[in-house]
N, C-alpha and C positions, 0 to 999 in steps of 0.2 A: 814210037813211044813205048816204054817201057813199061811191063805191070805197076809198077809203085806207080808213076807217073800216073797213070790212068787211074787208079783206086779211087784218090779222092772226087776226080769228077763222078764216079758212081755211086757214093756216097751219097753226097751232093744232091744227084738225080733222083734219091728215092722216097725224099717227099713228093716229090713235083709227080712221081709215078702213084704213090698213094692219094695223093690228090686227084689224080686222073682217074683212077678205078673208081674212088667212092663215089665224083660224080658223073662214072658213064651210063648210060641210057642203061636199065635193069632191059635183062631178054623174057621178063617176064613180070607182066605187072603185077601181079600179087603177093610174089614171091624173090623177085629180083632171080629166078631162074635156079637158085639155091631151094635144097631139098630141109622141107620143114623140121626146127630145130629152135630149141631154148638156147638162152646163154647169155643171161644175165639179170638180174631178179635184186629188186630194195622192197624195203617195205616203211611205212611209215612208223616214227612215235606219236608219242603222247597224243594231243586229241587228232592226229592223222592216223592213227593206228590199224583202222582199215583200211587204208588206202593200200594195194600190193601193188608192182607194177613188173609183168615178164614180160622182156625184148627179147622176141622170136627173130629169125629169119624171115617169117612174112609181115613183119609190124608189130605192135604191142597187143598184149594180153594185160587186161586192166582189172582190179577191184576194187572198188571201192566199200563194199561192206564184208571187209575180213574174210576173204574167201567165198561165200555164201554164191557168190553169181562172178564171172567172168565175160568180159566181153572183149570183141576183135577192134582193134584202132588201125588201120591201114594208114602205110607209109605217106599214101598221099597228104593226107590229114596234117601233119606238123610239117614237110617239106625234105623229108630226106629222099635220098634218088642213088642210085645204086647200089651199094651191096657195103654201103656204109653204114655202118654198127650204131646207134645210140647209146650214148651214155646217159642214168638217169639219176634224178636225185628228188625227193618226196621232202616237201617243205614242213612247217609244222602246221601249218591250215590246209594241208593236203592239197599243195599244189605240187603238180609234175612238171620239172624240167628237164628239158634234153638238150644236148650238142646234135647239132645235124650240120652236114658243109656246108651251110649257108647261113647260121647263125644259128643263137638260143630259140628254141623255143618253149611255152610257158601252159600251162591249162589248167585251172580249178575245177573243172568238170568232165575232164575225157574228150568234151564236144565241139567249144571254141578252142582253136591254138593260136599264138599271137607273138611274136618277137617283144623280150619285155624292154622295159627305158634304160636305157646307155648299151643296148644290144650291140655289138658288130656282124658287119653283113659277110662273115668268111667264117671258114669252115675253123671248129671245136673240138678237141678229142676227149676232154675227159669234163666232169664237173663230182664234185665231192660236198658233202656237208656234214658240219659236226651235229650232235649229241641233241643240240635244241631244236635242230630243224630249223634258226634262223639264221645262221652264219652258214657261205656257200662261197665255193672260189671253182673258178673253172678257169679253165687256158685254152687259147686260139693259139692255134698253129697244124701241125707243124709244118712250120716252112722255112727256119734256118737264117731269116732273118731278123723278124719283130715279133714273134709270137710272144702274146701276153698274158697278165694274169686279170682277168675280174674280179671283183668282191662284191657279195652281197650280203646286208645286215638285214634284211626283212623276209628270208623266205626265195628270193630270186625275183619279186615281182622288180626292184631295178639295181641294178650295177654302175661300178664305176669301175675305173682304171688302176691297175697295180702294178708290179715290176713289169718291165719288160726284159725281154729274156732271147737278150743277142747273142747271134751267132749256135742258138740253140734250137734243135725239133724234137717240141715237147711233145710226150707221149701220156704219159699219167701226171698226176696232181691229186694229191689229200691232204686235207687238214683234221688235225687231230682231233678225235672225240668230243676230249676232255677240254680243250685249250683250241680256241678259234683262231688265237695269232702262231701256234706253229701249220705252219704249212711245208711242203714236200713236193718236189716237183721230180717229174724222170724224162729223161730224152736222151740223146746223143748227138754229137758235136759232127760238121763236116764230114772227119774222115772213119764215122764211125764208133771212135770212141764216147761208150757209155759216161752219162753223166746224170749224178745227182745235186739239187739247190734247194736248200733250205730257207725260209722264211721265219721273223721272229714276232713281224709286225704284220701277221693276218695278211702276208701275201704283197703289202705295198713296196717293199726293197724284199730281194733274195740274193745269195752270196753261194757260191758252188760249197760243197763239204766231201764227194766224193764224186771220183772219175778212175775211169782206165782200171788198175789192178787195185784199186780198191775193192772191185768186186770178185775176187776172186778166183780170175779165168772167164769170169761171163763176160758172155758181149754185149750184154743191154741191161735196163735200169728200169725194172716195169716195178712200181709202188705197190704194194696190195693191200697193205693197213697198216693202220698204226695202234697201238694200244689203247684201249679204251679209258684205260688210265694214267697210263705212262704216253707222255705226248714225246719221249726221248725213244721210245722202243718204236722202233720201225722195224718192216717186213719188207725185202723186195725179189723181188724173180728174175732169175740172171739167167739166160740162154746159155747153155753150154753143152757146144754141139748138135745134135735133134733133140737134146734133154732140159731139163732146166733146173734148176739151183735154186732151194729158196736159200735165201740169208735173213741173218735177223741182226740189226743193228741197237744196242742199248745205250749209245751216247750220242741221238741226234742225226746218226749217221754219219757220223768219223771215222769209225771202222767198224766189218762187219765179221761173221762168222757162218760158216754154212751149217744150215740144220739139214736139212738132206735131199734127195735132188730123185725125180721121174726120169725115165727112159725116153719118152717123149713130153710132148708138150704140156708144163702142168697150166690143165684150164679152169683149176677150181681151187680159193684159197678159202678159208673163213677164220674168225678168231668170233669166240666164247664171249660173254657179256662182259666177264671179268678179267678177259686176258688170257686164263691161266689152259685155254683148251685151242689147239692148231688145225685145223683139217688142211689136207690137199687132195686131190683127183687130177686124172691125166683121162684125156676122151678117148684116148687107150684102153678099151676093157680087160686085155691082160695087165693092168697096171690099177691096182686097187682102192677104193677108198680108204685114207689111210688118216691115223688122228695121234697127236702127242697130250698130252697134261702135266703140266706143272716143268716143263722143259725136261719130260724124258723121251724116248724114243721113238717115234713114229712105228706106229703097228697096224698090219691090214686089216681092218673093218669084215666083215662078213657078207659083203654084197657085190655083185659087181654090175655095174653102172658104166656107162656113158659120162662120163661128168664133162656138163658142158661148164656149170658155175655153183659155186657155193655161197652159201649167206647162211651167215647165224644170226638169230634174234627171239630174246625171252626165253633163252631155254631151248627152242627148235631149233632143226637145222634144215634148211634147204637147198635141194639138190636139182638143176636143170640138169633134163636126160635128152636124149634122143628120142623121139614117138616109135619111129620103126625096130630101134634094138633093144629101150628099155619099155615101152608101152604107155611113155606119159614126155610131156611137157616140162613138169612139175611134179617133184617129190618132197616130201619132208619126213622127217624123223625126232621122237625125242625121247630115242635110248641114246642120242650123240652117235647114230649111225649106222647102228648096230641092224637096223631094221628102216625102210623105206614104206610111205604109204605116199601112193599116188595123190594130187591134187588136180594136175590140170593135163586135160589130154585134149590135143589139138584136132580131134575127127569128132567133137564129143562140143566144138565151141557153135555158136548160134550169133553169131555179127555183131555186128557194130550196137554200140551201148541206145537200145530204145527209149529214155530217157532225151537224146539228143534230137532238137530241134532239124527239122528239114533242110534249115539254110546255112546251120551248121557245117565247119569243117567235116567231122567225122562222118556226120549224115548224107551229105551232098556226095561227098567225094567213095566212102567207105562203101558205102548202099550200095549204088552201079555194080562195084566190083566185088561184092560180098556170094553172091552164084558161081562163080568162076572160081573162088578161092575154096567155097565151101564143096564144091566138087574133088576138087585136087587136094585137099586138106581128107575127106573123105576117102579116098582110095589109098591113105598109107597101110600099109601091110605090118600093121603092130601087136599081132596077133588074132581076135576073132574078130570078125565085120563092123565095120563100125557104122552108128547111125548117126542119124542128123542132131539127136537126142534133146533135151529142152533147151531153157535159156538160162533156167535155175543150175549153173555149175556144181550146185552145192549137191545136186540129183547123181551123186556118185556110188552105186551100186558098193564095189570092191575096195574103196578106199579103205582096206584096213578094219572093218565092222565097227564104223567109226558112227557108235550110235544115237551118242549123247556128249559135244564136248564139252560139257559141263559137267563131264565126268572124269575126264585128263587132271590128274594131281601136280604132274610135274612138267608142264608146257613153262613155268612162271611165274607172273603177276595175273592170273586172267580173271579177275576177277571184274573186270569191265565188260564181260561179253555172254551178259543175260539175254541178252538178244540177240543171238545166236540161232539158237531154237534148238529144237531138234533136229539132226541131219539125218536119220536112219533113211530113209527115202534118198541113197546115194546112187545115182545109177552112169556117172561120169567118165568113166575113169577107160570109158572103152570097153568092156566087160573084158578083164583083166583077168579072166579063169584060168586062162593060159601063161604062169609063171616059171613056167620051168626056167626059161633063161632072161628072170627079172629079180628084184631084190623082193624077197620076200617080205610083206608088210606086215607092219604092227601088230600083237594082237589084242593091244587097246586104242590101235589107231593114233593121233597125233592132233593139236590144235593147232592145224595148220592155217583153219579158217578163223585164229584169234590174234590167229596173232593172240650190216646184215654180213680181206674183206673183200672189195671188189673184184670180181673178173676180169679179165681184159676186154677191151670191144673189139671187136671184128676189125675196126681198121686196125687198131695197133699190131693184131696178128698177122693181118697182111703187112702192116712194114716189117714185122720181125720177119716173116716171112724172105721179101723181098731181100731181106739184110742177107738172110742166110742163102736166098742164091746167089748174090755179089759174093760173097763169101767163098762159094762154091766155085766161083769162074777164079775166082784169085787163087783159088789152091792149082785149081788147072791150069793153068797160065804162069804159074810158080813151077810147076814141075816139068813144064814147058821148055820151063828156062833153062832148069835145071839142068835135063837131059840135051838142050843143046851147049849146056860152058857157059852162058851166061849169069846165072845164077840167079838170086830174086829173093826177096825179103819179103816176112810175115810185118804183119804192124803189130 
């Protein structure tokens, strides 16, 4: 059989392979055997506005009062099982939903999780929600058969059925801010070729709008926002090479245009409240934080970071780092980058939310294994020793001399977060004395605790992943050919 011959079965096979990693036995229950790490971060509006939520490598980091306290939610708690990424989205009554392989799950408290009504029992890769926090769409797949779309009008508490989306393995889905019926969906067809499908009706019919050399040279179709105003402007990230391509489409995704492209993997995108401000990040530290306005030219920021995922909201910006090379979990900024202040450092967390009942998801399950995680979370090397420290997050020492944020002018609206308090009593952040090779913070600090587009999740990285070693065998098995007279064709 021939390379061409062979391709598209490989193609083919690389859901059924992403499906099989996300749910193999983790080598490590706390951590699924991966070295502790952010990478991906929403935070609530309107009256959910404290609600934050960071998906770690060991499970979620949660808050529910604006920063002030974090707590640990282990994987076991909602149901995911190996080294499967959740996607999450904060309703507007501050309920958290995720995709896990085995369906939605739901939680208004951190402490019960529960599959909500019209759930399906397979695996989810992305969920998105507009502007109000009650419109939500999320898609089952990918598996290149029948992956669907969901829709929820209430928050996520239940679903119903939307297009379904054959012959497709969808990968992202967003719907727009502004407009609940445009929806956007990304995956790729059989033989790899990337594909985008738009929606006009909130996700119930969807109609392809771009594929193949629409994108430019990329080989995939990862979504990353859409304008906060303009429900016709999309963003998407096009693999090209070990680099990646952002583009930005202004008619719906009809055609698009390249704004500028990382060296390696860009893992961090945000967009501004009003559109008008770009970030990107690559988890490449030689490749820098970098920001556009008003559509002129992306310029390096002054920091260098880790950037595992970006989120803008109210003015801040939020940076997931690495604990071992940037010294936190969680960062934010609100010069637009110019400057980083720690919020959440993973050697510095205290378990599972005390609040939750005994017989609780989180409690039951999270407890047992909260000694084991909080040893191993303990010994990362992210500069000076780290302690067990309180349970008050908000006890961050170095966060930027972040004394009073009732004293930040330019975080926003904040004017909802008199109770707040005082945080001068910061001692979180892992005693961060040791900057030399961190982003140097604020020196008014940041309202990070007043309070976003999306990252990728870990699975879709492994499928691009995955794509790009298929990718790999076909060039060697092309040149194969080559050098014996046969010859062999690219797709």
């Amino acid at each position: 059989m021939t390379t061409t011959d062979a391709r598209p079965r490989r193609r083919r096979a690389l859901a059924h392979l992403l499906v099989a990693a996300a749910l193999a036995e983790p080598r490590a229950a706390s951590a699924n055997g991966r070295f502790p790490t952010g990478g991906y971060f929403v935070a609530g509006g309107g009256e959910a506005r404290g609600v934050m939520v960071l998906r770690a490598t060991f499970g979620l980091v949660t808050s529910r009062d604006a920063g002030r306290t974090w707590s640990w939610i282990c994987e076991d708690a909602f149901g995911a099982v190996g080294t499967f990424d959740a996607s999450v989205a904060i309703a507007y009554d501050g309920r958290v939903v995720l995709t896990t392989p085995r369906g939605l799950q739901t939680s208004r408290d951190d402490c019960a999780w529960a599959p909500p009504e019209g759930n399906l029992a397979r695996p989810f890769i992305d969920v998105s929600v507009d502007a109000t926090g009650a419109h939500m769409v999320t898609v089952a797949g990918p598996s290149g058969v029948d992956d669907v779309i969901l829709r929820s009008q209430n928050g996520g508490a239940s679903w119903t059925r939307g297009a379904t989306l054959a012959d497709l393995y969808a990968g992202t889905i967003e719907v727009a801010p502004s407009s609940p019926d445009r929806v956007y969906v990304g995956g790729f067809l059989g033989d790899g070729t990337p594909l985008m499908l738009r929606s006009d009706d909130g996700g119930l019919t969807a109609r392809e709008v771009a594929r193949g050399a629409a994108f430019l040279g990329g080989t995939s179709a990862f979504i990353s926002g859409v304008d906060p105003r303009d429900p016709d402007v999309v963003y998407v990230r096009a693999a090209v090479g070990l680099g990646t391509a952002l583009l930005r489409s202004d008619d719906g995704g009809a055609t698009f245009r390249e704004l500028t492209r990382t060296d390696g993997p860009m893992t961090g995108f945000a967009l501004s409240d009003d559109g008008a401000t770009v970030w990107i990040g690559s988890d490449d530290r030689r490749d820098p934080l970098r920001r556009s306005t008003r559509g002129g030219p992306f310029e390096a920021l002054g920091v260098t970071v880790t950037t595992r995922c970006l989120r803008q909201r109210d003015g801040v910006l939020y940076v997931c780092g690495d604990e071992s090379a940037d010294g936190f979990l969680l960062a934010c900024s609100t010069d637009g980058g110019e400057h980083l202040t720690p919020v959440v450092s993973a050697r510095r967390l205290d378990g599972p939310p005390r609040a939750c009942a005994a017989d609780t998801p989180t409690s039951s399950r999270c407890g047992p294994l909260w000694p084991a995680q909080r040893a191993a979370l303990a010994q990362i090397d992210g500069g000076a020793p780290a302690a067990t420290g309180s349970h008050d997050a908000g006890d961050v020492r170095d966060a930027g001399d972040v004394r009073d944020v009732r004293d930040v002018r330019d975080v926003g609206d904040v004017r909802d977060v008199s109770d707040v308090g005082d945080v001068s009593d910061v001692r979180d952040v892992g005693d961060v004395s040791d900057v030399s090779a961190r982003p140097a913070p604020s020196a008014r600090g940041c309202g990070c605790r007043v309070g976003t587009t999306r990252g990728g999740t870990g699975a879709l990285a492994l499928l691009l992943g995955l794509a790009l070693a298929a990718r790999i065998t076909d060039r060697h098995a092309a040149a194969r050919e080559r050098a014996d007279g046969r010859g062999g064709t690219r797709r």
